[in-house]
Backbone bond lengths (Angstrom), bond angles and torsions (degrees), N, CA, C in turn:
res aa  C-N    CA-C-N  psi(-1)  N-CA   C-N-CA  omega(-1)  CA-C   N-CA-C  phi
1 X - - - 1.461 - - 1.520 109.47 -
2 X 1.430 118.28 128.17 1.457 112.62 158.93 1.347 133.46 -58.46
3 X 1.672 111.50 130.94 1.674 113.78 -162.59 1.496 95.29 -75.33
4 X 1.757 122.35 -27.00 1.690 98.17 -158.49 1.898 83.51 -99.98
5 X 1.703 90.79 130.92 1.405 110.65 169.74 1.635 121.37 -136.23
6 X 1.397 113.63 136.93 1.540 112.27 -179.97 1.578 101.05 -140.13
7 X 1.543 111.57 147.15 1.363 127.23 173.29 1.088 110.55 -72.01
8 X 1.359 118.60 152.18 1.154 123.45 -166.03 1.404 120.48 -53.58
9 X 1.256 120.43 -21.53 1.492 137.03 -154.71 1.942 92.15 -96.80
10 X 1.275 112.00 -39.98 1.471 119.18 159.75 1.302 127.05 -57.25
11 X 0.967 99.40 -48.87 1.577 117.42 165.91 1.694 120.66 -63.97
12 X 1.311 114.27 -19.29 1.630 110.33 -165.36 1.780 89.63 -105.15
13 X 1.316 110.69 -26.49 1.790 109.08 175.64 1.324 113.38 -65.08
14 X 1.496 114.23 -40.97 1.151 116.55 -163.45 1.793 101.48 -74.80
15 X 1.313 124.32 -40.08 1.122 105.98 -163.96 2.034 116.11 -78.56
16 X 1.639 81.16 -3.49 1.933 73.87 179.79 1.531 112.74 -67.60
17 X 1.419 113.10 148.79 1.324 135.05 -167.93 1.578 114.98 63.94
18 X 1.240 104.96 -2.44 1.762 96.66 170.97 1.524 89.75 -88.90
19 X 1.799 99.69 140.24 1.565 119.47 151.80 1.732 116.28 -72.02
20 X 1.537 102.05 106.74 1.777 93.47 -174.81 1.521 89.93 -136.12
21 X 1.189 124.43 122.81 2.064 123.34 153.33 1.749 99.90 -38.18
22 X 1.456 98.09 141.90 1.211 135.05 170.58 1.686 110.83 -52.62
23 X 1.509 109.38 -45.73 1.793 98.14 156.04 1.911 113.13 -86.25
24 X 0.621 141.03 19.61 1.456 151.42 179.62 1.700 94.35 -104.00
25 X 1.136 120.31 -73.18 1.580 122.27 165.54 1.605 114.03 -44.47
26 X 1.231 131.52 -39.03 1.213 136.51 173.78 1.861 111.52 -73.87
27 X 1.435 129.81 -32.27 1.263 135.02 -163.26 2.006 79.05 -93.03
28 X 1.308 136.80 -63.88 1.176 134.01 -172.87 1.854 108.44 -46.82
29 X 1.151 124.16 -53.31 1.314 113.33 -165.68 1.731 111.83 -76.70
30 X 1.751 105.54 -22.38 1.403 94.15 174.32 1.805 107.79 -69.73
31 X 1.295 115.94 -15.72 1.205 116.00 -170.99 1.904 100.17 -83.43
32 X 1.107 103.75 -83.93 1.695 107.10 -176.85 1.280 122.53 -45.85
33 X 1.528 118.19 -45.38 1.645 129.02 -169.73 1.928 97.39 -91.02
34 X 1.225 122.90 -47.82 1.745 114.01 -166.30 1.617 108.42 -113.60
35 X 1.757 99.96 14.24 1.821 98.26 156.54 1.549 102.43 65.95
36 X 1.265 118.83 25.11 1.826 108.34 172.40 1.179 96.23 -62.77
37 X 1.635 120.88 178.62 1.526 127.12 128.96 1.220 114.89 -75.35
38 X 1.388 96.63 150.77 1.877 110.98 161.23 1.296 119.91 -46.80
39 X 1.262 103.00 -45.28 1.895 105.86 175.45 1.315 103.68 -52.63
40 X 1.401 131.46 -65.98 1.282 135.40 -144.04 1.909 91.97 -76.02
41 X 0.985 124.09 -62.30 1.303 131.36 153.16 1.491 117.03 -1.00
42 X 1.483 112.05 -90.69 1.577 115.58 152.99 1.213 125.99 -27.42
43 X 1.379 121.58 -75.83 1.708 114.97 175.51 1.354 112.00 -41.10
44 X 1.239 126.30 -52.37 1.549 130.98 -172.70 1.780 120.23 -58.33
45 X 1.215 93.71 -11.19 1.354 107.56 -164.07 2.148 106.02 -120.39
46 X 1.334 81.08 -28.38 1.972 89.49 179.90 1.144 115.48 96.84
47 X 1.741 132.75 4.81 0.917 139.39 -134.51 1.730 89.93 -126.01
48 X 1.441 129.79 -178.46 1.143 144.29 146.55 1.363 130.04 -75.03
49 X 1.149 116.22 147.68 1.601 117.27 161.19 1.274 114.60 -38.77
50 X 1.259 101.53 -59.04 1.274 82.20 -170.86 2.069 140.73 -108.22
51 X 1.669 83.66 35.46 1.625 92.32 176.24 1.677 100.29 -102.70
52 X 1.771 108.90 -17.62 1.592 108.06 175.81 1.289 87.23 -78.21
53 X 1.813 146.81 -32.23 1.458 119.98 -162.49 1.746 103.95 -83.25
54 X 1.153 119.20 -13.24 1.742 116.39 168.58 1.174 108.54 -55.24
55 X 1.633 123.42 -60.36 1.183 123.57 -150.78 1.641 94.54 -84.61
56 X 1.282 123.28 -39.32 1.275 108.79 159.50 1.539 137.14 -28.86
57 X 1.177 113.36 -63.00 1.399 130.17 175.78 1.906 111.78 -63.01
58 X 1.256 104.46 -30.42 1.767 112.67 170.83 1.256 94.58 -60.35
59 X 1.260 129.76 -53.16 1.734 112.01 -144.06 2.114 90.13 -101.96
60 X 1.257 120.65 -24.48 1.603 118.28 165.93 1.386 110.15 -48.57
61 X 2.028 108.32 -53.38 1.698 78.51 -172.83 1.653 101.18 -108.73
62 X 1.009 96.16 50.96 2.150 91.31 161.39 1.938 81.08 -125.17
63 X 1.033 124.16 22.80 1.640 98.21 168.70 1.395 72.61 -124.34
64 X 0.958 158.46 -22.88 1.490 135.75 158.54 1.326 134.98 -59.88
65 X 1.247 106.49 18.76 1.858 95.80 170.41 1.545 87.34 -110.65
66 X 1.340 79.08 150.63 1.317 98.07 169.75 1.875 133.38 -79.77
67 X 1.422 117.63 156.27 1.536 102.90 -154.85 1.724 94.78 -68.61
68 X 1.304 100.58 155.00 1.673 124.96 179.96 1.250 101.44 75.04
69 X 1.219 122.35 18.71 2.052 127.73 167.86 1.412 72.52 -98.86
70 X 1.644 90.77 164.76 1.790 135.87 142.03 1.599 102.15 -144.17
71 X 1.612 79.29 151.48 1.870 87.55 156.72 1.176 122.69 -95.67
72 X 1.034 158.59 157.67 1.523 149.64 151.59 1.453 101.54 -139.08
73 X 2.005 99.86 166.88 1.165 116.18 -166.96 1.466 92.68 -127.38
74 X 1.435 119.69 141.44 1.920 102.64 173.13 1.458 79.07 -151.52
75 X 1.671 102.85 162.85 1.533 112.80 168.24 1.838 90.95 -119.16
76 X 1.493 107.94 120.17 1.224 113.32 178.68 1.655 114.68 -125.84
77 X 1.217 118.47 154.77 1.561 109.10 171.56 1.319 92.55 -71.53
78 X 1.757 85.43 166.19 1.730 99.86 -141.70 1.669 99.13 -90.50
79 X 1.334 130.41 -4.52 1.643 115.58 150.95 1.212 117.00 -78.44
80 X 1.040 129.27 -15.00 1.654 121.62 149.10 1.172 144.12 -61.53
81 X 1.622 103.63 -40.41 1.487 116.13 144.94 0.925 129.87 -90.84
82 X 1.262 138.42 36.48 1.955 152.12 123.55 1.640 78.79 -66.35
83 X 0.796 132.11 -82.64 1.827 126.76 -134.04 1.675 88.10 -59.83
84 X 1.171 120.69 -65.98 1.371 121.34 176.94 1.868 120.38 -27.72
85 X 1.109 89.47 -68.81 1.699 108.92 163.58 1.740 105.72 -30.37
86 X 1.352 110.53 -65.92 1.604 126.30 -160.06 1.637 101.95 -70.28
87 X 1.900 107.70 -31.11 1.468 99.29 173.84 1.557 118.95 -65.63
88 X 1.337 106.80 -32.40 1.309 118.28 -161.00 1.702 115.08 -76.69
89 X 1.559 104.58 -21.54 1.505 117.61 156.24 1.446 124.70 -65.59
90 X 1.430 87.16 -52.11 1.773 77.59 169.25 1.224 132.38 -73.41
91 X 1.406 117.71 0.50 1.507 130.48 175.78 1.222 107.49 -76.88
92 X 1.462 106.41 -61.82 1.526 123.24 171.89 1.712 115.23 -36.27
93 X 1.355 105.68 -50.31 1.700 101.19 175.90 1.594 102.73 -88.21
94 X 0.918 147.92 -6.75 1.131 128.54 152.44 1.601 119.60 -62.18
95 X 1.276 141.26 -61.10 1.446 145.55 126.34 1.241 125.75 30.61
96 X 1.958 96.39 -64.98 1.555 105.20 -177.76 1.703 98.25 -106.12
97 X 1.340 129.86 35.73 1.328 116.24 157.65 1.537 114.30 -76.91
């Protein structure tokens, strides 16, 4: 049985704002929400282990932030991303208080 599992309702948060195909969303929820394996997953789909374990792991840690987080990605000049960087520490220790 797969250890990482989320309810459906976990599962439907996490995938907003990720870009995923409609079978990509379908290969992820049999995995996270109905406990397939990845193997069985893959074969069923034609795919590899391990392009269902990418998309797996995309939608595991976007259901891991916590509510009033986002993730984002930016390409910034690089005193902008110090400040960015420095926010993201203090998020981080806020987190683990």
């Amino acid at each position: 049985m797969n250890a990482k599992r989320l309810s459906e309702e976990e599962f439907l948060r996490a995938i907003v704002g990720l870009s995923l195909a409609p079978k990509t969303v379908e290969m992820v929820r049999a995995v996270l929400v109905d406990g397939k394996k990845q193997s069985e997953v893959a074969t069923a789909h034609g795919l590899t282990k391990g392009a269902v374990s990418q998309a797996v792991t995309k939608v595991w840690d976007a259901s891991q932030i916590p509510p009033g987080f986002e993730r984002v990605e930016a390409v910034l000049p690089a005193v902008q991303a110090f400040q960015v960087k420095q926010w993201a520490k203090a998020a981080e220790r806020k987190l683990n208080q």
